[in-house]
OpenMM code with the backbone's topology and positions (N, CA, C; nanometers):
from openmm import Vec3, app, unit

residues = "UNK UNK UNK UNK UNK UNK UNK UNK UNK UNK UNK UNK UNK UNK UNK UNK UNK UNK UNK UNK UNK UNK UNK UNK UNK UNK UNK UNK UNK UNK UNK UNK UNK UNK UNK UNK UNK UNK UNK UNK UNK UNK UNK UNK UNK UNK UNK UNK UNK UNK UNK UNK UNK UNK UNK UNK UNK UNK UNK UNK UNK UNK UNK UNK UNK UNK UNK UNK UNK UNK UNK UNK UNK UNK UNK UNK UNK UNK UNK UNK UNK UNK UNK UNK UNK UNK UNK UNK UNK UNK UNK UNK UNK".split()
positions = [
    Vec3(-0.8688, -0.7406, 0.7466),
    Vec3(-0.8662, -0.6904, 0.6111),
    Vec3(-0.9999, -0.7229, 0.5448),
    Vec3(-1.0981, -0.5883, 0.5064),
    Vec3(-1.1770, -0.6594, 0.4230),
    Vec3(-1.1594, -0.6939, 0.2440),
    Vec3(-1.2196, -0.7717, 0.1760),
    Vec3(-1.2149, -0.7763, 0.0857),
    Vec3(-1.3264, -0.7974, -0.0359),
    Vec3(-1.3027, -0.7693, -0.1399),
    Vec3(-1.4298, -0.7513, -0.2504),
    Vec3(-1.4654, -0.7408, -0.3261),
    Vec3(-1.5451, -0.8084, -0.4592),
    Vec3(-1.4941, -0.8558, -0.5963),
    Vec3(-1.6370, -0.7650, -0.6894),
    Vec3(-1.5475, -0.7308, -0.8026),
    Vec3(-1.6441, -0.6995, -0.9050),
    Vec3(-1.6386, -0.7565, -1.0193),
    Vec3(-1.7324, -0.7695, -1.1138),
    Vec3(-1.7071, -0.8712, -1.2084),
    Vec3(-1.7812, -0.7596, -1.3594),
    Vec3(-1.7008, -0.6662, -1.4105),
    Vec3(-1.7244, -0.6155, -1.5257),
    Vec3(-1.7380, -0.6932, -1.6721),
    Vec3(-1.8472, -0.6639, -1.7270),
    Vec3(-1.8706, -0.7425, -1.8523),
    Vec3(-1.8155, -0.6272, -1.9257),
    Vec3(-1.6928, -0.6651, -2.0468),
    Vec3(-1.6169, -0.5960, -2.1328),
    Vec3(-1.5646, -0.7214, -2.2240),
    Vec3(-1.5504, -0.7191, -2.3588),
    Vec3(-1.4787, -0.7663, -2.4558),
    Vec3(-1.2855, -0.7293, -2.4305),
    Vec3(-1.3097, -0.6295, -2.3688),
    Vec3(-1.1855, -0.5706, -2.3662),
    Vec3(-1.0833, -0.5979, -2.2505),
    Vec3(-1.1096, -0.6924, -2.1683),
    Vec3(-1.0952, -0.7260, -2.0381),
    Vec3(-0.9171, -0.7445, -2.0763),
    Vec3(-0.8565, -0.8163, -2.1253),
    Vec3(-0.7035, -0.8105, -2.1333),
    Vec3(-0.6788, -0.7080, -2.1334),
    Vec3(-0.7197, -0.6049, -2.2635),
    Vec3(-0.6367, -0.4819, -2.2887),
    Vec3(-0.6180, -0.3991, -2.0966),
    Vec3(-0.7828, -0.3960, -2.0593),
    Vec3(-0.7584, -0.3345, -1.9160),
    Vec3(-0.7168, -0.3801, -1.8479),
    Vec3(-0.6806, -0.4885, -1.8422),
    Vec3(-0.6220, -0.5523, -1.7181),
    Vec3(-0.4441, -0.5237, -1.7386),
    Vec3(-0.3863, -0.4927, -1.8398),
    Vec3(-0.3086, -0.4832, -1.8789),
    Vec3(-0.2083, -0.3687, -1.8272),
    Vec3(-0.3605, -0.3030, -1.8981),
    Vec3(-0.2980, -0.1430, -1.8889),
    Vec3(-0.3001, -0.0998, -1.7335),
    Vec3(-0.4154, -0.1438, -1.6678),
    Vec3(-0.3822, -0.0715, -1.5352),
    Vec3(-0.2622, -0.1598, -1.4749),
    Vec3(-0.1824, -0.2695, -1.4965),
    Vec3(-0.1027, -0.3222, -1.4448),
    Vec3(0.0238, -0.2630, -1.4599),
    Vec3(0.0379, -0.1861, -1.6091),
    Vec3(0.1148, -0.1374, -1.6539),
    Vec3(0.1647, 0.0136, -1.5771),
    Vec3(0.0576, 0.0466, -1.5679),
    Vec3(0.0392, 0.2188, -1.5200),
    Vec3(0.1120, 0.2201, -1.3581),
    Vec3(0.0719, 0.0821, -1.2963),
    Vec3(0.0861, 0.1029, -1.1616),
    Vec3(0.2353, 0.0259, -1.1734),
    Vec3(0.2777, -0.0085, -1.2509),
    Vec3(0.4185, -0.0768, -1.2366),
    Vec3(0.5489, -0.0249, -1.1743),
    Vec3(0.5449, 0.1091, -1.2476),
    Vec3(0.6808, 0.1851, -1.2123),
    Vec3(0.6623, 0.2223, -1.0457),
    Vec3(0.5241, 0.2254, -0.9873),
    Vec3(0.5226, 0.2696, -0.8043),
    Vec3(0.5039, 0.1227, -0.7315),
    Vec3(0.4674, 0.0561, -0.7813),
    Vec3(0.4351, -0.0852, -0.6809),
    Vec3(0.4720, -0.2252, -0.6986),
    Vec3(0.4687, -0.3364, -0.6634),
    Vec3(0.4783, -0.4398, -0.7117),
    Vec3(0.3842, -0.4823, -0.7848),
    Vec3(0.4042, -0.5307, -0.9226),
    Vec3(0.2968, -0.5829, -1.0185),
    Vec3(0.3701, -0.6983, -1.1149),
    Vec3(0.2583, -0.7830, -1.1074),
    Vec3(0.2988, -0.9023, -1.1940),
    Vec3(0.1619, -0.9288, -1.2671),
    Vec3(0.1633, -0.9460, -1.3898),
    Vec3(0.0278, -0.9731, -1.4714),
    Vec3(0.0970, -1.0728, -1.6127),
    Vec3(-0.0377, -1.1129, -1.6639),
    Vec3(0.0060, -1.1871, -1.7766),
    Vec3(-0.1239, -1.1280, -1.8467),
    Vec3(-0.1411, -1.1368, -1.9722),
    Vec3(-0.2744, -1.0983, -2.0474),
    Vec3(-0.4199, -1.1377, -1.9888),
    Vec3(-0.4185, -1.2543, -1.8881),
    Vec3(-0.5218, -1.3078, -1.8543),
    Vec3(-0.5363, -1.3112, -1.6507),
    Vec3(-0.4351, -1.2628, -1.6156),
    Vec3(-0.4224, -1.2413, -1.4420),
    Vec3(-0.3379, -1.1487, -1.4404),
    Vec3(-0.3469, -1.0557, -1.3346),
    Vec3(-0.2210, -0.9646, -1.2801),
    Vec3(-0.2798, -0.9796, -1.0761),
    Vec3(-0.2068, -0.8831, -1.0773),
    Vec3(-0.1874, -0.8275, -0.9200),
    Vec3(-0.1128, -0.7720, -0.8984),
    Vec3(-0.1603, -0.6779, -0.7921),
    Vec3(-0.1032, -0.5561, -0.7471),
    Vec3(-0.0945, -0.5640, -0.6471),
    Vec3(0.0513, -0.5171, -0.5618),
    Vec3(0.0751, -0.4762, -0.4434),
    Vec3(0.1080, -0.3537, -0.4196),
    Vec3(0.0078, -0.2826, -0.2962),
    Vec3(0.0216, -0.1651, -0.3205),
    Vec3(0.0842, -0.1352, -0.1636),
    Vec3(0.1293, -0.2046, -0.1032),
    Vec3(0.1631, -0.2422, 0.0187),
    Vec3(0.1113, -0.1992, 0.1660),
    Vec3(0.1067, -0.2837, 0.3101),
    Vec3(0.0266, -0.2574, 0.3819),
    Vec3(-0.0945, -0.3440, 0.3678),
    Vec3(-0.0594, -0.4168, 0.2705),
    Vec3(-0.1524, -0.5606, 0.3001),
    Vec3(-0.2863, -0.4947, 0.1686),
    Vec3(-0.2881, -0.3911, 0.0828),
    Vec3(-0.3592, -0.3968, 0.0055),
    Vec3(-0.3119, -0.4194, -0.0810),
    Vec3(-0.4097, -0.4691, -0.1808),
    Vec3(-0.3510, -0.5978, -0.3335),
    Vec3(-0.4878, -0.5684, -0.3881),
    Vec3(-0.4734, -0.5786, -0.5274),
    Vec3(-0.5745, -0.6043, -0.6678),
    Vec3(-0.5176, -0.7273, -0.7587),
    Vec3(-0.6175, -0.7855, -0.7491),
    Vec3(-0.5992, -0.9565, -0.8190),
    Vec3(-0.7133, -0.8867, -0.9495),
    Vec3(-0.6178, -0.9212, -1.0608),
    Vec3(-0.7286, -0.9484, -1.2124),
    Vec3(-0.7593, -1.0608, -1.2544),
    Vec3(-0.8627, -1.0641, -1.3335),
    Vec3(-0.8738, -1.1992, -1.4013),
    Vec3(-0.9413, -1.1509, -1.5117),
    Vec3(-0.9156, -1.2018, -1.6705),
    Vec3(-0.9857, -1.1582, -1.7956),
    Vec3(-0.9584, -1.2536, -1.8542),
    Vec3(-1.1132, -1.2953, -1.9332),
    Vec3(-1.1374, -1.3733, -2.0272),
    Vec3(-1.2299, -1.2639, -2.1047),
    Vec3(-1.2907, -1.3918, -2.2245),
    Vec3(-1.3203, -1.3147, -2.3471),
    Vec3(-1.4576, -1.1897, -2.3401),
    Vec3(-1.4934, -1.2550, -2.2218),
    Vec3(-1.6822, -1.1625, -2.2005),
    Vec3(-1.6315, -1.0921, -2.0637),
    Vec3(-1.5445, -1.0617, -1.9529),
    Vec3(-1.5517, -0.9826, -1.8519),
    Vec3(-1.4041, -0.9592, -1.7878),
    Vec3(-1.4053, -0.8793, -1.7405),
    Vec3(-1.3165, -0.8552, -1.5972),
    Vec3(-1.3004, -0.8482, -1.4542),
    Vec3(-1.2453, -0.9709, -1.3904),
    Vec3(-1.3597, -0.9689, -1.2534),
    Vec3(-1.1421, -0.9287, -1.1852),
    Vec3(-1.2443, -0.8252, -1.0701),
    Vec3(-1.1595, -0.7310, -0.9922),
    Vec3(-1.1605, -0.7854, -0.8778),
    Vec3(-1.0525, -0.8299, -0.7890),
    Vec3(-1.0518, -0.8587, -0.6230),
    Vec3(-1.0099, -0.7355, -0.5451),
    Vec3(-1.0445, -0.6626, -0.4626),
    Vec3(-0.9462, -0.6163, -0.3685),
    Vec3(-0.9671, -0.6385, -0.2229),
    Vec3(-0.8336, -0.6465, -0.1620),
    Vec3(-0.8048, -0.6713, -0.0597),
    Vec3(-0.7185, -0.5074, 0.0241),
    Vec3(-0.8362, -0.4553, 0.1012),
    Vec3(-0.7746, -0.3645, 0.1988),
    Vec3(-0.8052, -0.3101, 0.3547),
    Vec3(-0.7742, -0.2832, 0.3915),
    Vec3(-0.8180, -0.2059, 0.5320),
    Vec3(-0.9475, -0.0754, 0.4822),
    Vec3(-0.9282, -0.0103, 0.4142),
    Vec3(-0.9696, 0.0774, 0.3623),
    Vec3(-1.0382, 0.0404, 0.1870),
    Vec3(-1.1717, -0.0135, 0.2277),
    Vec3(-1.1670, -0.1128, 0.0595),
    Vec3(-1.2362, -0.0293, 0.0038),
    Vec3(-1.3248, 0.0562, 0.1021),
    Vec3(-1.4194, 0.1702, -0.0450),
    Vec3(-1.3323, 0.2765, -0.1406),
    Vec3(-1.1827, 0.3158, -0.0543),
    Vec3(-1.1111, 0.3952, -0.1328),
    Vec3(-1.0241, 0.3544, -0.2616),
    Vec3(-0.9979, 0.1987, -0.2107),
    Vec3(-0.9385, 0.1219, -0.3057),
    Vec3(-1.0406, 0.0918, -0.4117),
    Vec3(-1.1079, 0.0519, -0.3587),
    Vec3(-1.2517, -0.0027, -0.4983),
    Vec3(-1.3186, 0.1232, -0.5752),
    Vec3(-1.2564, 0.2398, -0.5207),
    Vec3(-1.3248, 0.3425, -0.6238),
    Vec3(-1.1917, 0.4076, -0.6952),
    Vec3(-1.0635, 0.3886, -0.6511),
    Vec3(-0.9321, 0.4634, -0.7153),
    Vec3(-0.9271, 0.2781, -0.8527),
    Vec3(-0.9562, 0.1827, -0.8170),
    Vec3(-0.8905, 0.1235, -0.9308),
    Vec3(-1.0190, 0.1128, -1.0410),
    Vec3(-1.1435, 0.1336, -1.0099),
    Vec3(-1.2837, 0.1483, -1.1003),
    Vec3(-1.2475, 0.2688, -1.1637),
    Vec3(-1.1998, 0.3835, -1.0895),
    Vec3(-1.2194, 0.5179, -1.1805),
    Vec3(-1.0754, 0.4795, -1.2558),
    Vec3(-0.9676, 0.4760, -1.2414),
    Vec3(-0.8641, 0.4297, -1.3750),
    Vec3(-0.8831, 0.3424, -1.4764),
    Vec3(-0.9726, 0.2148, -1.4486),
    Vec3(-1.0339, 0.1415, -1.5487),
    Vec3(-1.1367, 0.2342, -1.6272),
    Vec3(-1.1997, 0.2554, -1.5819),
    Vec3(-1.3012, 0.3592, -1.6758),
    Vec3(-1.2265, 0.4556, -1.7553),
    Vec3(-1.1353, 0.5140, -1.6823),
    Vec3(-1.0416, 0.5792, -1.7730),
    Vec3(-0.9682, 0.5686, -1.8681),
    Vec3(-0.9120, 0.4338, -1.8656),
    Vec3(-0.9312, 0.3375, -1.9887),
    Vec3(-1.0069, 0.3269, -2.0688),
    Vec3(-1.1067, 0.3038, -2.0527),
    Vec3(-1.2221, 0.2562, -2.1107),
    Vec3(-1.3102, 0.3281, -2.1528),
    Vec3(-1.2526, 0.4289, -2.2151),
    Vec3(-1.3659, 0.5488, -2.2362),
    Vec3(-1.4306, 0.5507, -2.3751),
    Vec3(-1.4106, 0.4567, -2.4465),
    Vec3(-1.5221, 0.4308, -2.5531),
    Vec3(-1.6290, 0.2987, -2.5134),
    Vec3(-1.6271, 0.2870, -2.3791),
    Vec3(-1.7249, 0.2162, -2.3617),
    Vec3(-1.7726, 0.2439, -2.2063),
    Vec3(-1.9333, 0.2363, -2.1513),
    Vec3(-1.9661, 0.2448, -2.0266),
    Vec3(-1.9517, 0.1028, -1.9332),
    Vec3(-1.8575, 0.0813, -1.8437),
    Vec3(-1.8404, 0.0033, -1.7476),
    Vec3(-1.9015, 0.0324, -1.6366),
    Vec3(-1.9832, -0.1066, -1.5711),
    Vec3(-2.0358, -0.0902, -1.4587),
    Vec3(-2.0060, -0.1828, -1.3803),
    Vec3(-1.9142, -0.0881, -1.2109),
    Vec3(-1.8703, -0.1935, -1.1218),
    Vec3(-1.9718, -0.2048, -1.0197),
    Vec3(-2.0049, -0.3221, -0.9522),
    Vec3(-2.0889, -0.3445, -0.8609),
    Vec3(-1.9850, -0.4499, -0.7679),
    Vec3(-1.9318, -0.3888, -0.6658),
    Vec3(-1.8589, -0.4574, -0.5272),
    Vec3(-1.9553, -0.5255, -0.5009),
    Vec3(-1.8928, -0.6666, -0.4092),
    Vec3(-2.0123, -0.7399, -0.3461),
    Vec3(-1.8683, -0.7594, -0.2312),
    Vec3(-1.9023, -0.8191, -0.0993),
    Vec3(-1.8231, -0.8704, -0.0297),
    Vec3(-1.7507, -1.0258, -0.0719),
    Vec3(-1.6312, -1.0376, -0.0660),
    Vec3(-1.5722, -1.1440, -0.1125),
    Vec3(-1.5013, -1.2555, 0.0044),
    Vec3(-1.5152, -1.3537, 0.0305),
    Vec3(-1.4215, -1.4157, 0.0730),
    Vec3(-1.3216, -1.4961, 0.0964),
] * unit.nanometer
topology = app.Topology()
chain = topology.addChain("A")
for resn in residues:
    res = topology.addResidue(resn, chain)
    for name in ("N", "CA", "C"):
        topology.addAtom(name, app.Element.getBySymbol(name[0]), res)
């Protein structure tokens, strides 16, 4: 499984972390609190959040991590559309 973290600078980091936890709730397993969530999207891929007051840093864990790291960046942005977010993956371990 590879895996791989981005770390978005946003004020807004709860509200998104929130909302995409929210969105994906009714299809997958999700547990979040205002300041962590995670997602199971099953098959061994997962999205770990974390938000404090200056960013949002993104984990994912998949077999397939460029498809995952660009389906949960483009719904955050989609969110986030009064402001420009920029994700930069790095390898995580």
């Amino acid at each position: 499984m590879a895996r791989s973290k981005a770390v978005v600078e946003t004020k807004n980091a709860s509200r998104y972390l929130q909302q995409l936890c929210k969105h994906w709730s009714h299809k997958f397993t999700v547990d979040f609190t205002p300041t962590g969530g995670r997602i199971e999207f099953g098959d061994g891929r997962v999205v770990e959040l974390q938000a404090n007051e200056a960013s949002l840093s993104v984990e994912v864990d998949s077999p397939d991590l460029q498809r995952l790291e660009q389906v949960v960046a483009d719904h955050i942005v989609r969110f986030a559309f009064r402001e420009e977010l920029t994700f930069v993956w790095t390898p995580a371990g």
